[in-house]
N, C-alpha and C positions, 0 to 999 in steps of 0.2 A: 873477230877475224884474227889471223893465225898474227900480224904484227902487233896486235893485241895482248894474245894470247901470248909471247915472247918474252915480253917486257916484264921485268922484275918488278917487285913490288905492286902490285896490283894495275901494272898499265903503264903507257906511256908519259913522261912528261910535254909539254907544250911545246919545248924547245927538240923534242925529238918527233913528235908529229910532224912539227914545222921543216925538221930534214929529210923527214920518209916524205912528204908532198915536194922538195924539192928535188928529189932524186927521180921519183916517179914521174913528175914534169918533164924533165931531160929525157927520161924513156920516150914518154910520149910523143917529142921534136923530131919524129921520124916519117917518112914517106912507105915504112910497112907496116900496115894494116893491121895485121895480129899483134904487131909489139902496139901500137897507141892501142887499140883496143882494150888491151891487156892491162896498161899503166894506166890510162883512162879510170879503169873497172876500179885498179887500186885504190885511184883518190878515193872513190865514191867509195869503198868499205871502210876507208880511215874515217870518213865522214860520216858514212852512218853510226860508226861502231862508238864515235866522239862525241855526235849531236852538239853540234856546236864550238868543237874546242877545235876545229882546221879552218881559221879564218883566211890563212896564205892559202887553200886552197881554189878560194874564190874566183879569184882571176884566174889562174888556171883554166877553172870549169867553166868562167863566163866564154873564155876561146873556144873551147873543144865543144860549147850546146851549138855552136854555127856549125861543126864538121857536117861534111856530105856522108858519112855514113851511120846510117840511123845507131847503130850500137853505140859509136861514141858517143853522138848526139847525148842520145837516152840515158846514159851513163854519168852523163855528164851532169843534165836536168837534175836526177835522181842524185848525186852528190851535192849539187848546190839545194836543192829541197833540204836536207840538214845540215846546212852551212847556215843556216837563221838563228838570227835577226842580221847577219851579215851580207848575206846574198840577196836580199828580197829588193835592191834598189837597184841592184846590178838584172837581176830577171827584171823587172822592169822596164827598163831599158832594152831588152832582149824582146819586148811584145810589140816593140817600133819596128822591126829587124824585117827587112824585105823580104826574107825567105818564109814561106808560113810552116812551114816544117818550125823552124826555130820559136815563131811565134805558137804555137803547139805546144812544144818541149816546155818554154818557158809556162805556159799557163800548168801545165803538169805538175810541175815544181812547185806553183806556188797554191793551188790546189791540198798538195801535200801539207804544205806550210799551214796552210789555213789561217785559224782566227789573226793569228798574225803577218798575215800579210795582205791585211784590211787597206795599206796605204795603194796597194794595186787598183783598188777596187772602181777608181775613177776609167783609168786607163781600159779594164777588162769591159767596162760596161761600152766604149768604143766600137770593141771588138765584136761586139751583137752584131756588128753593120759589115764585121769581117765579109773580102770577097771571096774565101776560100769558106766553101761550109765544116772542115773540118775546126780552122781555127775556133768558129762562131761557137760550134756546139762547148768545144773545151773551154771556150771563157764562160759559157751559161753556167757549166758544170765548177768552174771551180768560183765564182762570183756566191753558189749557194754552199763549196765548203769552205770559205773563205766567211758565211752567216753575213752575209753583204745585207744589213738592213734597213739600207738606206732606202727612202720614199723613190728617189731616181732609179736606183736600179730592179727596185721590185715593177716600177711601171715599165721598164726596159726590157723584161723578164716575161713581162702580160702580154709587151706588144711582139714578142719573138715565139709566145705561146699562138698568135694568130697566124705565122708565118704559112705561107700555103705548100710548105717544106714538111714533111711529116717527121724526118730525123730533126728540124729544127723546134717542132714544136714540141715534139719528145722530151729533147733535152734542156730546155725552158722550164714547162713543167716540172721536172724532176730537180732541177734548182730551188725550181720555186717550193717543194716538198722540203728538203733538206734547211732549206731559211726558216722553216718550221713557222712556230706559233707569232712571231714577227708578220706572218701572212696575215693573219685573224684580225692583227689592230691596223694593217693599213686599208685606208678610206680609196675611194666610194667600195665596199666589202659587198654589195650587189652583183655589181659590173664582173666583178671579179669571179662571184661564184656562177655566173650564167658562165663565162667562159670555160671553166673548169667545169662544172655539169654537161657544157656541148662535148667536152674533150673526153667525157667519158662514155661515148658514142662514137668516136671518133673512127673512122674507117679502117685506123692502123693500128693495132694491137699495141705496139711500143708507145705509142699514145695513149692509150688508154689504161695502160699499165701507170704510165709517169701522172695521170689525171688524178687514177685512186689514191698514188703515195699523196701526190699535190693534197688531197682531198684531204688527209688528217690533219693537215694544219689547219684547217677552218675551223675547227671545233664546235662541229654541226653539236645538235641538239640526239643524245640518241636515237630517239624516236627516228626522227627523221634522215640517219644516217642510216639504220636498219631500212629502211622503207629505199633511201637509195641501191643498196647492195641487195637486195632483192630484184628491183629494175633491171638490174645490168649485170645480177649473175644468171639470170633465165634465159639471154638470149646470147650468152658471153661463150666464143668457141676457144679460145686463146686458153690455154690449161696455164698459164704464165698470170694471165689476168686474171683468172680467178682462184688461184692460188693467192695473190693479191687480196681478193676479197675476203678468201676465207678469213687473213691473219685480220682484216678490218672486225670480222662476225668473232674471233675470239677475243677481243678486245671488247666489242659489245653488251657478249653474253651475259657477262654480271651486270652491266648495267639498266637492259630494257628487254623487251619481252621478242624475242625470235620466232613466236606460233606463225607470221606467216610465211618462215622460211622454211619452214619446214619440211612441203609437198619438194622444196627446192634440193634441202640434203638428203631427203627419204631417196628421192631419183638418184642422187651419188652413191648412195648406199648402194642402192642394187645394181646401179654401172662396173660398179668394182673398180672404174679405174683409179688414175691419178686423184680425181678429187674424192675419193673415200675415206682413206685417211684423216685429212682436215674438217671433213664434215663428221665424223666420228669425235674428233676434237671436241669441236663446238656443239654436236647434240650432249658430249659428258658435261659442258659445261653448263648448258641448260639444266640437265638433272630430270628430276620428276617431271618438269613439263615438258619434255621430248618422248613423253610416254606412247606418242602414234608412231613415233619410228622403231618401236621395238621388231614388231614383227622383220622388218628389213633388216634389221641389227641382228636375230637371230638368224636368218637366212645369212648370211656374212660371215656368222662363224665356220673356222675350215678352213675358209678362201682365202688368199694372199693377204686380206685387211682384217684376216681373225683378233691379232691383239686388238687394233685401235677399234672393232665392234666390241669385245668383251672388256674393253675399258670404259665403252658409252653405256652397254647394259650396267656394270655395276652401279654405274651414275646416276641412273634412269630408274632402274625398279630392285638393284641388290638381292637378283636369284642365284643367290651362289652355288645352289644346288644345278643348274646350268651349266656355269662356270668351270667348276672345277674338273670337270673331265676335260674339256678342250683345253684350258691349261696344263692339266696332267701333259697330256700330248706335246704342248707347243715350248713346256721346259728346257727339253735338251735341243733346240732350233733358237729359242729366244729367252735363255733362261735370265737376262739380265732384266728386260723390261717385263717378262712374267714374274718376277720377284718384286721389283717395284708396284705394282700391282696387287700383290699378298697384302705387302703393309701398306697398301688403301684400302685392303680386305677386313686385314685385322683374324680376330678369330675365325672368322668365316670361312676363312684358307686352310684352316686345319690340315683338311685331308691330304694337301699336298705335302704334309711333311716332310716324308720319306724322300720325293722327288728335291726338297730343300736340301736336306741332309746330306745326298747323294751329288747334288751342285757345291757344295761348301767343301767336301769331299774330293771334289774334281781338279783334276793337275793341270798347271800352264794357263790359266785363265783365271787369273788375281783379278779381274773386274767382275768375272763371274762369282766369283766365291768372296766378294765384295758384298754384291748386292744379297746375295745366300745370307750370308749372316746375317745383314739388316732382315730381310726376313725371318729369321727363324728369330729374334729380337722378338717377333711381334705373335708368332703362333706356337713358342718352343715353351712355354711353361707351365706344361705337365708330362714334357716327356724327359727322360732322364738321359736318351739317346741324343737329343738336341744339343742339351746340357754338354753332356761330354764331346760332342765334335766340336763344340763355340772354344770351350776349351781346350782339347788338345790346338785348336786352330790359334790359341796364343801365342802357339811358338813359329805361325807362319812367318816365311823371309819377307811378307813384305807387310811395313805398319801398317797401312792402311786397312790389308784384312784383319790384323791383330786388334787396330782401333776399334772397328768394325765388329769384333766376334767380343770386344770390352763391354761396349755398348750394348750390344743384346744382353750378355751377359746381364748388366744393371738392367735391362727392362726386365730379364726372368725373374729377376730378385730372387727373394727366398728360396726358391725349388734349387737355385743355385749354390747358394752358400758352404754344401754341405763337400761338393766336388772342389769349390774356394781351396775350403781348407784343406781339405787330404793334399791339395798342390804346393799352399803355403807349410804345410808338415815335413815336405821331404826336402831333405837337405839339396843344397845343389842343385836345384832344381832353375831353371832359366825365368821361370815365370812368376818368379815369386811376387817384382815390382807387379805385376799385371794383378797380378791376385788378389795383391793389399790394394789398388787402387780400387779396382771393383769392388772388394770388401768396405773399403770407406763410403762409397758413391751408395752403395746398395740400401746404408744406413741400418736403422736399428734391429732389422731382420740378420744381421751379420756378427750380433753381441757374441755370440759363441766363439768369434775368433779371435777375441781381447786378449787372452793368454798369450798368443802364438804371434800376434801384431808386437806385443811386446817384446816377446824374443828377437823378430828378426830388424826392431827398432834398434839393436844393438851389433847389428853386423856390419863389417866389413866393407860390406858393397854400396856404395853412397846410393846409388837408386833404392836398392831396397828399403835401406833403412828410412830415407827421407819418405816413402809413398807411404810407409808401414806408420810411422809419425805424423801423416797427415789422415791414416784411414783410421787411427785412435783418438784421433781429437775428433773426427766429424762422427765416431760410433760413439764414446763415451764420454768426452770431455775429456781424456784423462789428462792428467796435468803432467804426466811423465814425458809428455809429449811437446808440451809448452817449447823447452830451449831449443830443442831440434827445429820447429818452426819458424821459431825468430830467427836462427843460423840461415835457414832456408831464404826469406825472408833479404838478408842481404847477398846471399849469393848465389842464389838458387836459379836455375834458367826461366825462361816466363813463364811457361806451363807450370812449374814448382810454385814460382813464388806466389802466380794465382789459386792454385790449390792449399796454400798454408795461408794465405787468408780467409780462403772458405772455411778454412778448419778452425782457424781461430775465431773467427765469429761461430762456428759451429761449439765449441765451448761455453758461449756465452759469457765468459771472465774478464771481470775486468781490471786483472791488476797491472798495477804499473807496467810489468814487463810489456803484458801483452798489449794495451794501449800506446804506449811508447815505440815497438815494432810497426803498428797499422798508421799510428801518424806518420811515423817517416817513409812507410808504404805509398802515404798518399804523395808524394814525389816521385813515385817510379816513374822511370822513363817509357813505361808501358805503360797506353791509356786506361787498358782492359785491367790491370792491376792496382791501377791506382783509384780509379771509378769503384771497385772493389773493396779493396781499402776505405772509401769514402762512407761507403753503404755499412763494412763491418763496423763501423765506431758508429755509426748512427743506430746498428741493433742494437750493439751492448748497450748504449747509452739509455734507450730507450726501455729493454731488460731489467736496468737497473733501477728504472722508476715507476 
């Protein structure tokens, strides 16, 4: 927030939070509307923005959650929600409050707060018997993100799932989901699953929705969880609830067998609606034995649900000769998720090169020419045209396609190396760091460029020369490279200092220097570095006997 954003040195002190809540207070002591509003709103971004460091805001907001108008209220709620571990006794207190508005507000906040504000948890379970149904539902609701796992309020929870209220029984339910795998160990676990099995019949849709979440926490048997979402997606009209199920049936797929759900997503498939998609999901994840829904899967291509059918064919029988013309097509519309798709192709995607090449190519759409590189990563190494757009695309503005076009680059390997070097040859050239690192990563199909690694190990430009010192130790060993590593090594950024350990294990030497560097490696303050580190003393060691 902008009083935040003001403050020198990286932010507020305590003692000036503590004057911006004071002043903004004083704002607030007013009888017009937009100015409390306003001050109100303040506290609550000092608070959020602090999480925990506006403890003088507290009392403030415990006055302003009783205003009669909901913005303050709400504002208020949502300010003391990160005012925890200091507000959670003060809401409390606020769940006795005659107004149920207030008792609302307060269950919001603490909701928010969650596991820590487990000491509420007696009081909210009360509020099940709330006479306002709005309270009821909000203490069911925040009792399970609060992970309330107490035997009392999960029975509390059971008997508010029976209510003959449909939004009460909803919101029961869906606590009782959220309290998770806590549901599974409490006793009698019978009783429990007949009620939740009736709720997933239940007349009202928001029931039955909150039934199936309720329902993972039981930790059915697969078998028999498949056989229930088969039941209750046949005659399920709620596109809400069986959106629900699908994400149950993706969760499944790897673990038990889906054949008789099959006639069930074949029928989605040729609906083309909403539920196509998801059933397109879950027949790729079956694979081979979704092999009776092809025909429906190829009738699909074309139609609104062409990617997620042509992602469950390749799943299913791998005709890429099929494929790749409705992909051709579907490139310049969906070229991002048609690219993800190539590299689950692999070579099979060949033919789309050109359409690759032409996305990697393409202006203003850095997500697009994201995923382009990773593809051509996976089908670019035999064509020379690949090659050279990965590379010129090294000099894109944004890393992510540069990372992106590095990384293919190391999947082309060798077909690549030769365009490497002409890049690392020319003087002044922006790319040079890029070139040496892929040259090192590419590995020993890259020896050709040990001369040239060596030259620009002696330049000017700290990047250059540190990648170029790390892509000679992991191509040759060579020992010219050793001091520049160990430099690297103590002061190098994380990404350096992890790659000049890879290089020095890549060496394989073990003299003093380089041993002496990777022991005091294994103290970095980076896990990834120093786990690193760990591993390189244990080749050498191991090398050396």
């Amino acid at each position: 927030m902008q009083f935040y954003d003001d403050m020198p040195g990286g932010g507020p002190d305590d003692a000036a939070i503590a004057r911006q809540v004071a002043q903004l207070a004083r704002d607030a002591a007013t009888d017009d509307l937009e100015q409390r509003r306003k001050a109100v709103e303040g506290i609550y971004e000092i608070c959020y923005a602090g999480r925990g460091r506006a403890p003088t805001a507290v009392p403030v907001l415990l006055n302003y959650i009783h205003d009669a108008d909901d913005k303050v209220g709400e504002s208020a709620a949502w300010g003391l929600a990160y005012c925890a571990p200091a507000s959670v006794e003060g809401l409390i207190d606020c769940l006795a409050a005659a107004d149920a508005k207030v008792r609302t507000r307060a269950c919001a906040a603490l909701g928010t707060i969650g596991d820590d504000a487990a000491s509420a948890c007696d009081t909210l379970r009360r509020l099940l018997n709330d006479m306002d149904e709005t309270v009821r539902r909000s203490a069911a609701k925040t009792l399970g993100l609060v992970h309330d796992t107490s035997q009392r309020s999960i029975d509390a929870l059971f008997t508010l799932a029976a209510s003959p209220v449909a939004e009460d029984r909803s919101a029961a339910l869906h606590a009782l989901g959220n309290i998770g795998q806590a549901l599974a160990d409490a006793a009698p676990l019978q009783a429990r699953e007949v009620l939740i099995f009736a709720a997933l019949e239940d007349g009202d849709a928001d029931v039955r929705w909150s039934a199936a979440y309720a329902l993972e926490s039981l930790a059915l048997e697969p078998a028999r969880h498949a056989d229930l979402a088969m039941r209750c997606l046949s005659g399920e009209t709620s596109e809400r609830v069986r959106g629900m199920w699908f994400g149950h049936l993706k969760e499944l797929a790897p673990r038990t067998s889906l054949a008789m759900l099959l006639p069930v997503m074949c029928e989605a498939v040729r609906a083309g609606g909403h539920d196509c998609s998801p059933a397109c999901e879950v027949l790729a994840l079956m694979g081979p034995a979704a092999g009776q829904a092809v025909p429906d899967l190829l009738d699909a291509l074309g139609g609104e649900y062409s990617l997620a059918a042509a992602r469950a064919l390749w799943a299913i029988d791998r005709h890429a000769e099929v494929l790749v013309p409705v992909l051709a097509d579907m490139i310049a519309e969906n070229g991002e998720e048609v690219c993800d798709l190539i590299c689950e192709m692999g070579a099979a995607a060949a033919p789309l090169l050109p359409q690759v090449i032409a996305a990697l190519e393409s202006e203003d759409n850095w997500d697009l020419q994201w995923a382009a590189a990773d593809a051509l990563g996976v089908i670019a190494a035999q064509s020379p045209q690949a090659v050279a757009t990965l590379v010129k695309s090294l000099r894109h503005d944004s890393p992510v396609v540069r990372g992106a076009s590095a990384h293919a680059l190391v999947t082309v390997g060798a077909p690549a190396v030769s365009a490497l070097i002409e890049v690392l040859a020319q003087d002044g050239d922006s790319r040079h760091a890029w070139a040496a690192d892929i040259l090192g990563r590419i590995g020993h199909h890259a020896a050709a460029a040990v001369p040239l690694l060596r030259s620009r190990m002696r330049e000017a430009n700290d990047d250059v020369a540190a990648w170029s010192a790390i892509a000679l130790a992991k191509l040759g060993g060579d020992p010219q490279a050793i001091p520049a590593l160990v430099d690297l090594l103590r002061e190098g950024s994380q990404d350096k200092r992890l790659q000049a350990v890879l290089a020095l294990q890549a060496t394989g030497m073990a003299e003093p220097q380089v041993r002496g560097a990777l022991e005091a490696a294994c103290a970095d303050e980076d896990l990834e570095v120093s786990e690193a580190a760990e591993e390189a003393l244990r080749a050498i060691s191991a090398s050396r006997h």
